[in-house]
C-alpha positions as CSV (number, residue, x, y, z in Angstrom):
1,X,184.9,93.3,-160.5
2,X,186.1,89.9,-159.0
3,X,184.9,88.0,-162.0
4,X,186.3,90.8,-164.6
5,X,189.7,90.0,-162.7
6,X,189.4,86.1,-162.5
7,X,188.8,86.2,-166.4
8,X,192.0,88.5,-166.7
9,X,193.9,86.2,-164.7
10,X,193.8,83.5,-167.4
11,X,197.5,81.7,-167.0
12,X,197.3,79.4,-164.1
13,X,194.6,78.7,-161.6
14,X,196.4,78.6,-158.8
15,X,197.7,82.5,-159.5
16,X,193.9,83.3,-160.1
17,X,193.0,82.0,-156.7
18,X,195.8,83.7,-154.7
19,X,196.0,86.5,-156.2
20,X,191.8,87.4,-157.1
21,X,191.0,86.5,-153.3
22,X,193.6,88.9,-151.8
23,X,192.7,91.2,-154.0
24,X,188.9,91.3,-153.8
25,X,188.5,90.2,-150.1
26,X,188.1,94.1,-149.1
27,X,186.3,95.1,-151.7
28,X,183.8,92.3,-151.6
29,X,184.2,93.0,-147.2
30,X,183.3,96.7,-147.7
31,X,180.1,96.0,-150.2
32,X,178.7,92.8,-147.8
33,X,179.0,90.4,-150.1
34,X,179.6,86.9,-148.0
35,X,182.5,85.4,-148.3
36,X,181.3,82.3,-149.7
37,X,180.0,83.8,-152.9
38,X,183.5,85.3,-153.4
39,X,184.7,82.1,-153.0
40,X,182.6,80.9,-155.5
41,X,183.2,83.4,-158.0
42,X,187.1,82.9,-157.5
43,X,186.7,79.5,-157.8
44,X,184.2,79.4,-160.9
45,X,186.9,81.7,-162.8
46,X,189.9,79.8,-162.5
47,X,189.9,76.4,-163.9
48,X,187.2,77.0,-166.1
49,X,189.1,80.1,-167.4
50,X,192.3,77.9,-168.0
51,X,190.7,75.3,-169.3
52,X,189.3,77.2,-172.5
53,X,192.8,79.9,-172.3
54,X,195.4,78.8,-175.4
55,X,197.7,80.6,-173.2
56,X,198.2,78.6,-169.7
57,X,199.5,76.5,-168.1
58,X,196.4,74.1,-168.4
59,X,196.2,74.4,-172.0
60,X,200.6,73.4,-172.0
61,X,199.4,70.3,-170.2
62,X,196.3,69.3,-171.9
63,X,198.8,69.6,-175.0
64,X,200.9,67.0,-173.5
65,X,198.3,64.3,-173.2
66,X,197.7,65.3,-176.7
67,X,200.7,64.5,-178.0
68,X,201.3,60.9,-176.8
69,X,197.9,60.0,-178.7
70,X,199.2,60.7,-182.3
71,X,196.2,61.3,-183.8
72,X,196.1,65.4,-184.2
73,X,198.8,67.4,-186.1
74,X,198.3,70.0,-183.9
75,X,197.8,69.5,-180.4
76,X,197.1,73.3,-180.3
77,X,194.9,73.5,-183.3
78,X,193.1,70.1,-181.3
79,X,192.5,72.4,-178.4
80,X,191.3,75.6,-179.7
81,X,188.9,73.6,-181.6
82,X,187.7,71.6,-178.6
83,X,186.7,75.4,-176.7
84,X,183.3,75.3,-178.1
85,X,182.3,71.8,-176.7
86,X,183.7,72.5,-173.2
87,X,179.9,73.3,-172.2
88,X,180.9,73.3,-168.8
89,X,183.4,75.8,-168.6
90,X,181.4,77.7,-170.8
91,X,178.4,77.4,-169.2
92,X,180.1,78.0,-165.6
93,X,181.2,81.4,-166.8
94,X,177.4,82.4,-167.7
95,X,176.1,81.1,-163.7
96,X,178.7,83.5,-162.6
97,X,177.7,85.9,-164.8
98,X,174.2,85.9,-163.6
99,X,174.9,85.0,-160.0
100,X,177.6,87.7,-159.5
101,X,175.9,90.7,-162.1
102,X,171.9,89.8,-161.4
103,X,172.4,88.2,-157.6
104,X,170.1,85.3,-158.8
105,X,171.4,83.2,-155.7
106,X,169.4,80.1,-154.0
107,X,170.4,77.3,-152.3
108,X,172.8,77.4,-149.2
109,X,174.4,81.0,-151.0
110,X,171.4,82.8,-150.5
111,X,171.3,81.6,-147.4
112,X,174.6,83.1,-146.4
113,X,174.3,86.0,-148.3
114,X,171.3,86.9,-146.6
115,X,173.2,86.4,-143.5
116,X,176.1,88.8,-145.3
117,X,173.7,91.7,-145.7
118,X,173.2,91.6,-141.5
119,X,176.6,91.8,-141.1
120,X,178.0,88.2,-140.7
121,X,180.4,87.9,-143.9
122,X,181.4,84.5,-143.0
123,X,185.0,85.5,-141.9
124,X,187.1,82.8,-140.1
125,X,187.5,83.0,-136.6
126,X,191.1,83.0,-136.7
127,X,191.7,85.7,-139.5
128,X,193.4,88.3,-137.9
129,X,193.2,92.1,-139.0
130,X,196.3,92.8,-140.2
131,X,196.4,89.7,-142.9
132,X,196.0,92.3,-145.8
133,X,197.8,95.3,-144.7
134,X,198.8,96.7,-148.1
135,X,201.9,98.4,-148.7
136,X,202.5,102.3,-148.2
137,X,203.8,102.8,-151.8
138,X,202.4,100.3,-153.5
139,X,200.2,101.0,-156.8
140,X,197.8,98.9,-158.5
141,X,199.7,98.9,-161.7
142,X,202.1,97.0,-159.7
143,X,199.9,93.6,-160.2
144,X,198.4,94.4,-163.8
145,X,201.7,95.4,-165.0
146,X,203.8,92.3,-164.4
147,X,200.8,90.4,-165.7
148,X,200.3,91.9,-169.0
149,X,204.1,91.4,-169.2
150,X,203.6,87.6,-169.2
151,X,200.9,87.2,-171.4
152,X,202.4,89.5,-174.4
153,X,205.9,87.9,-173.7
154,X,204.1,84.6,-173.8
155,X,202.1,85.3,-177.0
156,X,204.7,86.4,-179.0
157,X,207.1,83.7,-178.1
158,X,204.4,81.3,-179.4
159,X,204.8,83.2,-182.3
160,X,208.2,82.6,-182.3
161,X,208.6,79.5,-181.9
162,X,205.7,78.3,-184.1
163,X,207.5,80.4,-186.8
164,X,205.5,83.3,-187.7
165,X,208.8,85.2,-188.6
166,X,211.1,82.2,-189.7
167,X,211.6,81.3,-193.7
168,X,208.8,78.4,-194.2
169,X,206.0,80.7,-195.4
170,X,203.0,78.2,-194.6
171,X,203.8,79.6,-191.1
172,X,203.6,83.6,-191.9
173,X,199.8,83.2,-190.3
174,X,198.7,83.6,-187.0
175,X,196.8,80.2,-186.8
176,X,199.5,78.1,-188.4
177,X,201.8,79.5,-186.3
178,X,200.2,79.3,-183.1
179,X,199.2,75.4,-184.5
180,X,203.1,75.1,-184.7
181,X,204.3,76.9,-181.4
182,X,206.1,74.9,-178.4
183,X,203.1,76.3,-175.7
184,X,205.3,75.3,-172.8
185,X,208.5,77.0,-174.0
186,X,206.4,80.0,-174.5
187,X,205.1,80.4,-171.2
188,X,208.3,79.6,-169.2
189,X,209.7,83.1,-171.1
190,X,206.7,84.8,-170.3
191,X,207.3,83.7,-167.2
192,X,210.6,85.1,-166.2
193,X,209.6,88.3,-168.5
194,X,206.8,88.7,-165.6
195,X,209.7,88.5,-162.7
196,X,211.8,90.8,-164.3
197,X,209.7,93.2,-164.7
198,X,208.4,92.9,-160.8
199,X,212.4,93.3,-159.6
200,X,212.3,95.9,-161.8
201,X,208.9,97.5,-160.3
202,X,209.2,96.5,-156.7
203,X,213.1,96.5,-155.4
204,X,214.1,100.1,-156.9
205,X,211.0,101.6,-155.0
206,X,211.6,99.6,-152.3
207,X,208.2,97.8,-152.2
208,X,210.2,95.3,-151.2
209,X,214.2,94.4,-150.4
210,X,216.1,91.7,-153.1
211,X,216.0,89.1,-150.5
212,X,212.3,89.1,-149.7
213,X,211.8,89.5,-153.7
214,X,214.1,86.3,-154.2
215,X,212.2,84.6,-151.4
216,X,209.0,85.2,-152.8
217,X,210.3,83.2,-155.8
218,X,211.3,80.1,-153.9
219,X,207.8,80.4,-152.3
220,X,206.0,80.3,-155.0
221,X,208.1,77.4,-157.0
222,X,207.1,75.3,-153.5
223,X,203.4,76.3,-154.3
224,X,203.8,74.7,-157.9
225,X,205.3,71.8,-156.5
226,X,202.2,70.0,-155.9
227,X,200.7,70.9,-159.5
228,X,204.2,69.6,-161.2
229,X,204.1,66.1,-159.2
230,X,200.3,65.6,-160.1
231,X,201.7,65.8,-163.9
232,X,204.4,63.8,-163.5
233,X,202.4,61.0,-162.1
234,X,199.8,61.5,-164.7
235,X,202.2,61.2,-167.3
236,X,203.3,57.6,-165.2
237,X,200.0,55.9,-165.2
238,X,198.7,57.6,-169.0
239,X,202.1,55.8,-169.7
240,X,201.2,52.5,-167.9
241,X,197.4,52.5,-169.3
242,X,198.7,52.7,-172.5
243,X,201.6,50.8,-173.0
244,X,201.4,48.3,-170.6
245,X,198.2,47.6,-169.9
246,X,196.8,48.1,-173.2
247,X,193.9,50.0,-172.0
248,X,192.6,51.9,-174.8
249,X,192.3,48.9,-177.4
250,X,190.6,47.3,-174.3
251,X,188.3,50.1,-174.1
252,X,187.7,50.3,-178.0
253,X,187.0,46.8,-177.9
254,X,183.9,47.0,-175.1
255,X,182.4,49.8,-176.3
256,X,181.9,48.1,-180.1
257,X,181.3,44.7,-178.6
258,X,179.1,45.6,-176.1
259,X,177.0,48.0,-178.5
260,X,176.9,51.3,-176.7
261,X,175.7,53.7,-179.2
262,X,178.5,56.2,-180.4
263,X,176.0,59.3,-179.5
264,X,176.2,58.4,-176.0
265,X,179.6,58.6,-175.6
266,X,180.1,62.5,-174.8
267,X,177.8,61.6,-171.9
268,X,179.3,59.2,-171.0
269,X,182.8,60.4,-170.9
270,X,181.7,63.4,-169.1
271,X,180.1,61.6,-166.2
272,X,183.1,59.0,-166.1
273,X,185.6,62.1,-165.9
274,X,183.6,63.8,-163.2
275,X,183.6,60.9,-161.2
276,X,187.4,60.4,-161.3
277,X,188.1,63.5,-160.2
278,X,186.0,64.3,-157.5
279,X,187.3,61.3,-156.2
280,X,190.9,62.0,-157.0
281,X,190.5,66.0,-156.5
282,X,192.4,66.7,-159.5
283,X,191.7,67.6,-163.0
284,X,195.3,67.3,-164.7
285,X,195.4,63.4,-163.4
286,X,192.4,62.3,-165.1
287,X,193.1,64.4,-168.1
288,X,196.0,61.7,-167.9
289,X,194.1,58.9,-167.3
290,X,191.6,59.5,-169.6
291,X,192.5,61.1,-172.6
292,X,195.0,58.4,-173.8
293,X,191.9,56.1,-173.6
294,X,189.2,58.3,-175.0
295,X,190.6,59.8,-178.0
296,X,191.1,56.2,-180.3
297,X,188.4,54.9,-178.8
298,X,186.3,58.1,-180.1
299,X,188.1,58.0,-183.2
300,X,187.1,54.2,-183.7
301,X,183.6,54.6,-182.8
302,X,182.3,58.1,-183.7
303,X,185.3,60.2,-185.7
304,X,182.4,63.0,-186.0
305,X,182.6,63.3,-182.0
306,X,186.1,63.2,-181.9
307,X,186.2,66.8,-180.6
308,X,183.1,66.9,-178.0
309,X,184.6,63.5,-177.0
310,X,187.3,65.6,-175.7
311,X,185.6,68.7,-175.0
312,X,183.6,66.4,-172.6
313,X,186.6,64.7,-170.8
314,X,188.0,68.4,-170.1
315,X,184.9,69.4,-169.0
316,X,184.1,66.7,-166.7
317,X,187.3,66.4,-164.9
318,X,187.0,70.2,-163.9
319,X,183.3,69.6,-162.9
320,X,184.3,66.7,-160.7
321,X,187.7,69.2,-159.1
322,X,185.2,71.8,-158.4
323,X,182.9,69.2,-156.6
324,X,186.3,67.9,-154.5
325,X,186.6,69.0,-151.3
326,X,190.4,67.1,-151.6
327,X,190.6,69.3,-154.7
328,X,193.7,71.9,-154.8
329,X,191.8,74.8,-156.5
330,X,189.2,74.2,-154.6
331,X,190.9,74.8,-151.3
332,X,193.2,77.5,-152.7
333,X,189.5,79.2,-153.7
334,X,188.7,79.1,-149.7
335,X,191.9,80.3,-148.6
336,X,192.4,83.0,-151.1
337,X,188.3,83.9,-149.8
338,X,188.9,83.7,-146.1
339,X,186.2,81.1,-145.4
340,X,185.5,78.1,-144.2
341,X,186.5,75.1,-146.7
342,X,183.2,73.0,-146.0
343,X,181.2,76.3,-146.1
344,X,182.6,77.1,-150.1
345,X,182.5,73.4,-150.9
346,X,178.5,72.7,-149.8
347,X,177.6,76.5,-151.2
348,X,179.8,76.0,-154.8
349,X,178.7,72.5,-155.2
350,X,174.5,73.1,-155.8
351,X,175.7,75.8,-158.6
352,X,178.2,73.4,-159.9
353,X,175.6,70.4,-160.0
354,X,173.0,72.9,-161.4
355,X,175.4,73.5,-164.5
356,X,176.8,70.1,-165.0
357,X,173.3,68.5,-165.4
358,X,172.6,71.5,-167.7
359,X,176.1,70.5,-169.5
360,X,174.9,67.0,-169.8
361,X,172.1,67.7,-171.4
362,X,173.6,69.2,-174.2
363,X,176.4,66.9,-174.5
364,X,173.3,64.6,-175.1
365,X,172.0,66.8,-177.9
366,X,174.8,66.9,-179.9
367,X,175.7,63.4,-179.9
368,X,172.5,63.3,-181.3
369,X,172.5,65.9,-183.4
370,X,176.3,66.8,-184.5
371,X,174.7,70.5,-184.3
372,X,177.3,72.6,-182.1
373,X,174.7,75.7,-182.0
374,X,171.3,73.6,-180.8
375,X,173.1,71.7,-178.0
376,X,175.1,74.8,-176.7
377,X,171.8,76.9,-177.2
378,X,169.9,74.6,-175.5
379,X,171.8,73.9,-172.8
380,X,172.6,77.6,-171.9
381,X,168.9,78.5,-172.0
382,X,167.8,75.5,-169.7
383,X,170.5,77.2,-167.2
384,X,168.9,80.4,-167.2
385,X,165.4,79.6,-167.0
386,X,166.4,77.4,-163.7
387,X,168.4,79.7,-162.2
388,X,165.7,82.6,-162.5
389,X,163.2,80.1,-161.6
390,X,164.9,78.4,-158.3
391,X,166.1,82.4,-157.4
392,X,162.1,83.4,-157.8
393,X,161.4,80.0,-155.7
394,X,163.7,80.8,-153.1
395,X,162.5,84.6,-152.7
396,X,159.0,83.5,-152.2
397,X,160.1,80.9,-149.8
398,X,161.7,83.6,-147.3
399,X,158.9,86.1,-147.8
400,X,156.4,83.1,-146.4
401,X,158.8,82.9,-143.5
């Protein structure tokens, strides 16, 4: 159930986090599941989500950075077809899947979900009992609602605005007009759609008076503040790399003098990315960084690995945030959880290295290859067979104990 909702929760990761940890913490209380695999599973479902989701406000961003490249018509187009290469976010949503559906847990998890099943959940000292009292007349639909309001308002207004109903025909499709849309102008709509229809759901019923409703906004533009000055000083040094400093022809110029081979260079780019930021702690700056660079360089070098040249720099940059303990999902993921932020970071971070060497590998294979299906394939399988084999490793380890 907590990943179901962390998938439905596609539009920003910072509403996933919030919002699935409140949400799930008694549930996942009641059922003794530690709160360091919820944690996880928050965590594992929210960037990786919106990174692969046309419709958030990571894919808005990663449109952006797009955009000051020139080299795609469609920064949209660009990104849906980039989904398939982003082997870490995919792959990511299959360890949940078996971690959270088949309990295949090892490493420092199992650990504390073996302490879960005794009784100790992993709560914080300091959480007190009343944290999550829920509202008398409050009603589930009063979440889902508001949500499915955004995302319908949202689609359509891409619709709109890409010019699915306007009087240029080669837009009458929904792929040309989705390739056309203005993302971000479409999501601010679906936006306010989303708080109109909670003043209409909540301050008639009394769920809540206008004034805590119009403080809840202000609370939650101050939550986004952090997230809007990490883009606007992205945009600053992609701007300063590129114009000033000339770094992509600087770049492009190493990698063909110094005679890297053009298969490496998804590897390459994903280990790079991943080391930015985990040591920055976020994703959207070294999307900023790095894109700008990447792209003409790939384009220059390999054109045929333009896309997993991408793929790989999206990828990598969320590997390297979910590795961060300075990273902002990363400690939204503990608070929404209710546990200790060096507990989730040491327990996420053997799951996340298990799947980014898995990712690796098949970012490997295909620059070898150019075959999408084998690498992906490859990759996912090599995941599952060392999961099931460090879970079966671990088990036999606590039954010699």
């Amino acid at each position: 159930a907590t990943m179901g909702l962390g998938i439905l929760i596609f539009v920003d990761d910072y509403f996933n986090c919030l919002t699935v940890g409140s949400v799930m913490r008694p549930v996942t209380d009641g059922h003794k599941v530690s709160r360091a695999k919820l944690a996880y599973i928050i965590d594992a479902t929210a960037a990786p989500i919106c990174i692969i989701a046309p419709i958030s406000s990571w894919a808005a961003a990663v449109g952006s950075y797009l955009k000051n490249t020139g080299v795609f018509d469609s920064e949209f187009k660009a990104f849906i077809a980039a989904v398939p290469y982003n082997f870490y976010a995919l792959l990511t949503l299959l360890m949940v899947f078996l971690i959270a559906c088949f309990s295949l847990d090892y490493g420092p998890m199992a650990v504390y979900e073996s302490r879960a099943l005794k009784g100790d959940l992993g709560k914080l000292q300091e959480e007190s009992s009343d944290t999550d009292s829920p509202c008398s007349n409050g009603h589930v639909l009063d979440m889902i609602l508001p949500i499915l309001v955004l995302i319908i308002v949202a689609i359509f207004g891409m619709l709109y605005n890409g010019g699915f109903w306007g009087d240029d025909p080669q837009y009458h499709t929904l792929t040309a007009a989705l390739g056309n849309c203005v993302a971000a102008q479409a999501l601010v709509w679906g936006s306010f759609a989303g708080i109109i229809a909670c003043l209409i759901l909540y301050v008639p019923r009394k769920i809540m008076t206008f004034k805590e409703f119009m403080e809840n906004i202000t609370k939650g533009m101050q939550q986004m503040v952090t997230s809007a000055c990490i883009l606007f000083l992205a945009w600053g040094i992609g701007g300063i790399c590129r114009d000033l400093l000339s770094t992509p022809e600087f770049v492009k110029t190493f990698v063909e003098t110094t005679g890297i081979p053009g298969a490496l260079l998804p590897a390459l780019v994903f280990v790079l990315a991943a080391f930015l930021s985990f040591a920055t702690g976020t994703s959207w700056g070294t999307f900023g960084i790095l894109i700008p660079i990447i792209i003409p360089v790939a384009q220059s070098i390999c054109p045929q690995l333009l896309l997993a040249s991408l793929a790989s720099t999206l990828a990598g940059s969320v590997f390297g945030d979910h590795c961060s303990p300075i990273s902002d999902t990363t400690i939204l993921s503990s608070c929404g959880a209710g546990v200790n932020h060096l507990t989730h970071v040491t327990t996420q971070m053997i799951y996340a290295l298990t799947v980014a060497v898995c990712s690796l590998i098949g970012y490997l294979v295909i620059g070898f290859t150019n075959n999408l299906p084998l690498a992906l394939g490859s990759a996912a399988a090599l995941l599952i067979v060392f999961v099931i084999f460090m879970h079966h490793r671990f088990v036999v380890q606590q039954t010699i104990a």
